[in-house]
C-alpha positions in Angstrom: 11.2 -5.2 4.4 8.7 -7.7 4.9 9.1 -11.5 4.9 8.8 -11.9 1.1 7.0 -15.3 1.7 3.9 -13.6 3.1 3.4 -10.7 0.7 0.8 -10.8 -1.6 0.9 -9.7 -5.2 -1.9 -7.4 -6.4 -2.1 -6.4 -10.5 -2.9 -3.0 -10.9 -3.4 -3.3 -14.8 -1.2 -0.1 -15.5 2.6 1.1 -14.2 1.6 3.4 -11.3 -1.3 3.9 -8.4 -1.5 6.0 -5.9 -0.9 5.0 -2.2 -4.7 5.6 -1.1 -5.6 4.2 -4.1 -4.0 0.8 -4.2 -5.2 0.4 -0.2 -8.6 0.7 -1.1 -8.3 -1.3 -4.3 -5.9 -3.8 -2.3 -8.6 -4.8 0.3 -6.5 -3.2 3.1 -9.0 -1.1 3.8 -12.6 -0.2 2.7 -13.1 3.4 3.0 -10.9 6.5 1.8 -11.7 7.8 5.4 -10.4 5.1 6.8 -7.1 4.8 4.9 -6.3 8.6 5.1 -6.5 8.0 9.0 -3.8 5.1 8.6 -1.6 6.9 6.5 -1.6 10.3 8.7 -0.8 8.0 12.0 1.8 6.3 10.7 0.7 3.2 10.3 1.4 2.5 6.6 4.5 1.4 5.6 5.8 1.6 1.9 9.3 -0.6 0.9 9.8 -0.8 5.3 9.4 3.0 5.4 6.7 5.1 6.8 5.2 7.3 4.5 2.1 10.0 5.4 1.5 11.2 1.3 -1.5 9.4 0.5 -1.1 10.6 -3.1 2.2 9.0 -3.1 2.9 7.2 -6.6 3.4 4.1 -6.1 5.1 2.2 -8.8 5.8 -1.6 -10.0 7.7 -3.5 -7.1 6.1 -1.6 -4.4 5.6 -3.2 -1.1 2.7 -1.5 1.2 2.3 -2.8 4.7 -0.4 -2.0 6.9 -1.9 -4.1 10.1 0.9 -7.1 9.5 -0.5 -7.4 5.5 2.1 -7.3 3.1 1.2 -6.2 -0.7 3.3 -5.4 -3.7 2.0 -3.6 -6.6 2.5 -5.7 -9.8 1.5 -4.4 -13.5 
């Protein structure tokens, strides 16, 4: 898990986003292209674990990681 003091907290406005979703809306990443890439390779963490499901639901709490940014999904 990431070091809590650098992860940054990002309101969805509801309970639940999906994993490509949230990147895009997070700033991680601009284009859906670009973030499907990321999440095929590997490089996507979710809660210090790899995950390749872009339409993984994501719920409140969630940390995603990708390029050394830290972001956890908040309500």
């Amino acid at each position: 898990m990431p070091d809590s003091t650098r992860i940054t907290d990002v309101s969805i406005g509801s309970d639940g986003i999906r994993l490509g979703q949230f990147m895009k809306f997070a700033g991680l990443l601009d284009s859906g292209g670009d973030v499907k890439e990321a999440i095929i390779d590997g490089f996507v963490t979710v809660n210090g674990e790899v995950d390749r499901r872009r339409g993984r639901q994501l719920q409140t709490g969630d940390v995603v990681t990708y390029d050394g940014r830290s972001v956890r999904v908040r309500p």
